[in-house]
N, C-alpha and C positions, 0 to 999 in steps of 0.2 A: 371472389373471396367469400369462403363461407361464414354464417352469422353464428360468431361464438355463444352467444347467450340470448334470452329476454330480457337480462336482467334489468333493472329499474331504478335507479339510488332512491332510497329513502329520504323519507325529508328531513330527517336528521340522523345522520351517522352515527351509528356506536360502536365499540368493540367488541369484534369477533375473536374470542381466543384460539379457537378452531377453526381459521381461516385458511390452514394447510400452509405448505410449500415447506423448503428443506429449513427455510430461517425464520420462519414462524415464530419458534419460542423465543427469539430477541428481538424480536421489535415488538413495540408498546410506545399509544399516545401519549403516555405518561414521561417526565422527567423524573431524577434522584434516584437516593438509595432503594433497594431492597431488602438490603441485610447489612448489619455490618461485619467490617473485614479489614483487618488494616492493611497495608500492602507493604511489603519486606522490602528490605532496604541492605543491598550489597557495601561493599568496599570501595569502591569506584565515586567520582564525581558524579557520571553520570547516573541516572535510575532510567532504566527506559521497561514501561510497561506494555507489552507488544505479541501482534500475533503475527505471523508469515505469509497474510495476506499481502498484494501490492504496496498496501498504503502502509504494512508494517517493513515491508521489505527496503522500502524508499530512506527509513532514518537509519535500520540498521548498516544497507551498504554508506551509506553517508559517514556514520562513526568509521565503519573498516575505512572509506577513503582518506578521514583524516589521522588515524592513525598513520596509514601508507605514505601521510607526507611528515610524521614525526611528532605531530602535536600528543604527547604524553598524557595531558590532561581529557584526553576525548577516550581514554579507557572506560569503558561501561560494564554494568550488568545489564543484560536483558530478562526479564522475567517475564514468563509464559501465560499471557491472560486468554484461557477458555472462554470465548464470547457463548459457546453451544451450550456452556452449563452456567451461564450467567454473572461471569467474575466480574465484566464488566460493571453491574449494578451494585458492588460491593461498595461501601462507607472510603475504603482510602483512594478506590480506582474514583469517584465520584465525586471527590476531593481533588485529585489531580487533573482531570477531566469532567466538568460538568456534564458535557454532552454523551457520556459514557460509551467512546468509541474508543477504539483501537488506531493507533499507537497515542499514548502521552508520556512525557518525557520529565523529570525532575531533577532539576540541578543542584546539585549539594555542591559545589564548591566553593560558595562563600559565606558569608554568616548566615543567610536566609535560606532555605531553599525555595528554588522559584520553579513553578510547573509552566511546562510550555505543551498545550494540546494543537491539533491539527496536524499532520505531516508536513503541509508547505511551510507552514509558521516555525515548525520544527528545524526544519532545512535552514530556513535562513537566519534564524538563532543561529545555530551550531557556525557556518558560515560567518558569520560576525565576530561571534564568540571567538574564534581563531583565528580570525585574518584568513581567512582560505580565500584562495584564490576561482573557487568553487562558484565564487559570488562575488562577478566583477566588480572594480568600484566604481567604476562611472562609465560615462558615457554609452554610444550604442551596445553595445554589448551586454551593459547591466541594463539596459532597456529591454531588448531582446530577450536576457535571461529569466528577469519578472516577468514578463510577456507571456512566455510559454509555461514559466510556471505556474500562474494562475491560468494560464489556457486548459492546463492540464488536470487543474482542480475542479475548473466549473464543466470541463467534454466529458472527465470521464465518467461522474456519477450517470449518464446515458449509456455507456459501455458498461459499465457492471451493475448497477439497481435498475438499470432498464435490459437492455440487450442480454447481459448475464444471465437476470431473472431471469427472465422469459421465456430465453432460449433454453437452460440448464436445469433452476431450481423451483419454476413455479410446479403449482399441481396440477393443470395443466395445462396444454400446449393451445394460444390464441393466435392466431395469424396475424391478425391485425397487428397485435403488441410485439411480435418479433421483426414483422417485414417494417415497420416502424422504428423500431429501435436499430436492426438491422441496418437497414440503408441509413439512419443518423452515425454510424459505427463504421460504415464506409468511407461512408461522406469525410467522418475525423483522420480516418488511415489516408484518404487521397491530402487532406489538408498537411497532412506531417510528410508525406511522402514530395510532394512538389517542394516543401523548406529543404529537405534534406538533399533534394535534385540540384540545391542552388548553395547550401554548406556542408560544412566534415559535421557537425555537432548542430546543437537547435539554435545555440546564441549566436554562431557565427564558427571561429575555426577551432575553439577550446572546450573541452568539456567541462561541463558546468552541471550548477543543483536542477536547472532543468530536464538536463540528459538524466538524471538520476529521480527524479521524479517521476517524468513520460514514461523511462523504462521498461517498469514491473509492472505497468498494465499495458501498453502498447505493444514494448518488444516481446512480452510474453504473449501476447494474442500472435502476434507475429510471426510467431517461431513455436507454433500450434500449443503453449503452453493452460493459454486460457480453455476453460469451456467445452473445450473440445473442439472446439468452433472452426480452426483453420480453416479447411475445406469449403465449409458451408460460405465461408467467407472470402475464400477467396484469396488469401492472406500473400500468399506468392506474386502473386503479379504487384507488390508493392516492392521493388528492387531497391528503393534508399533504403525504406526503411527496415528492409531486409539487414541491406550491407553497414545500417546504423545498429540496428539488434546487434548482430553478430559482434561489432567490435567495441562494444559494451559489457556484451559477457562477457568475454573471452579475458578481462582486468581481472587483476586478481582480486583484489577488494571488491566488487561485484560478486565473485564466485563466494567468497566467505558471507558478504551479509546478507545472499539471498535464502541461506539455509538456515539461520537463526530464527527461531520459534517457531520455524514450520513443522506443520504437521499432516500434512500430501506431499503426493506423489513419491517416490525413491525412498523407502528408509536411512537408506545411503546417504542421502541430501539431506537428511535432515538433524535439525541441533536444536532440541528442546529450549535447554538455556544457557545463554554465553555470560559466563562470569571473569572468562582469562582468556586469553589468545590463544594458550594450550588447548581448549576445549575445543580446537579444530582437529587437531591432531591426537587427543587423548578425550576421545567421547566416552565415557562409561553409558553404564545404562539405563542412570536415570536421568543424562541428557538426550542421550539415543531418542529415534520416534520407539515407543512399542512394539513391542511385536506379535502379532495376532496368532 
């Protein structure tokens, strides 16, 4: 292995604003506002403030799932927060989100409105909130299904701010911190692949807010969506969780909320911001991704 650097920490850390990589201008050791902004507020119960990354893609198919079983009141707006140009950091996103991440969610349907940040917190709000079946009520299964969805909360930050980084958006390329994250990013695909060797879904035989959590970053690595990374990884020789990606997509509520506030890959795939069920079928242009 060759030696990435000399480098040396200092004896006390400060901030570098020019520390490069593609996500540079949003991270900061800092907490709070930047500027203020309040954040717009649709028609719908729900408010969900969101970007089309994984962790946004996880609440939006969640609402299309509960619409798909008929719960009326899980009609949302989604609104499109630019983490690259710092909406995040705005007065009402920071408000609804302390930790000024992407996705948070605001429920207006009773006298108060009550913000629910983190995606898995998200999940099983919404899950409660409806009686879904999504989120078993007891026994193994609802074992099982919190299991894996905090399995999924604490593996994947190693899969996308390590493996991700490193391999995709740092400035440049260290060996160590890929073959590293790397093989930790393996190591997760063998542990969900041997579960799925042994059930149809992660809780057991039903699909649940787990499978919908894991999904957007697993079944996307999986089915060469992340990073680029397939190959490099190896991604085929994991057959469950192959034949688990594949019959995840393929729902139709998967297909509609993985395209909500994305802004990669396919312009085709993509839905700025979902305010009505229409706006799958009748994208104008200023839901459309842009076009260059």
């Amino acid at each position: 292995m060759s030696n990435a650097s000399d480098y040396a920490p200092p004896k006390v850390w400060q901030w570098n604003k020019a520390n490069g990589g593609r996500f540079a201008n949003i991270n900061r050791p800092i907490a709070g506002a930047t500027h203020d902004k309040e954040l717009p507020v649709g028609k719908h119960p729900i408010q969900l403030y969101s970007l089309g990354t994984p962790n946004g893609q996880k609440v939006t198919i969640m609402l299309e799932e509960l619409l798909a079983e008929g719960h009326k009141g899980a009609e949302y707006d989604a609104w499109l927060i630019k983490i690259g140009e710092g909406e995040q950091f705005g007065s009402g996103f920071v408000a609804a989100n302390p930790n000024s991440k992407i996705p948070a969610l605001v429920d207006r349907s009773g006298p108060k409105p009550i913000r629910v940040f983190e995606s898995g917190a998200i999940l099983v709000w919404l899950a409660e909130k409806f009686g879904s079946p999504l989120l078993p009520k007891q026994g193994e299964e609802r074992a099982e299904c919190l299991s894996w969805l905090f399995w999924q909360m604490g593996s994947a930050p190693y899969l996308g701010g390590g493996f991700g980084h490193f391999f995709a958006y740092a400035p440049s390329k260290i060996e160590y911190a890929i073959d590293r994250f790397a093989m930790e990013t393996k190591r997760q695909l063998d542990v969900l692949d041997r579960r799925l060797g042994e059930v149809k879904y992660l809780a057991g035989d039903n699909y649940t807010i787990a499978d919908i959590a894991v999904w957007p970053w697993y079944g996307g690595l999986a089915k060469g969506l992340l990073y680029g990374a397939g190959e490099f990884l190896a991604v085929t020789e994991y057959k469950n969780v192959q034949r688990w990606a594949d019959a995840i997509g393929a729902r139709p509520a998967v297909k509609r909320g993985r395209i909500v506030n994305r802004l990669q890959g396919d312009p085709a795939a993509q839905l700025r911001e979902r305010h009505d069920a229409s706006d799958f079928d009748l994208r104008t242009e200023d839901k459309l991704a842009p076009k260059n």
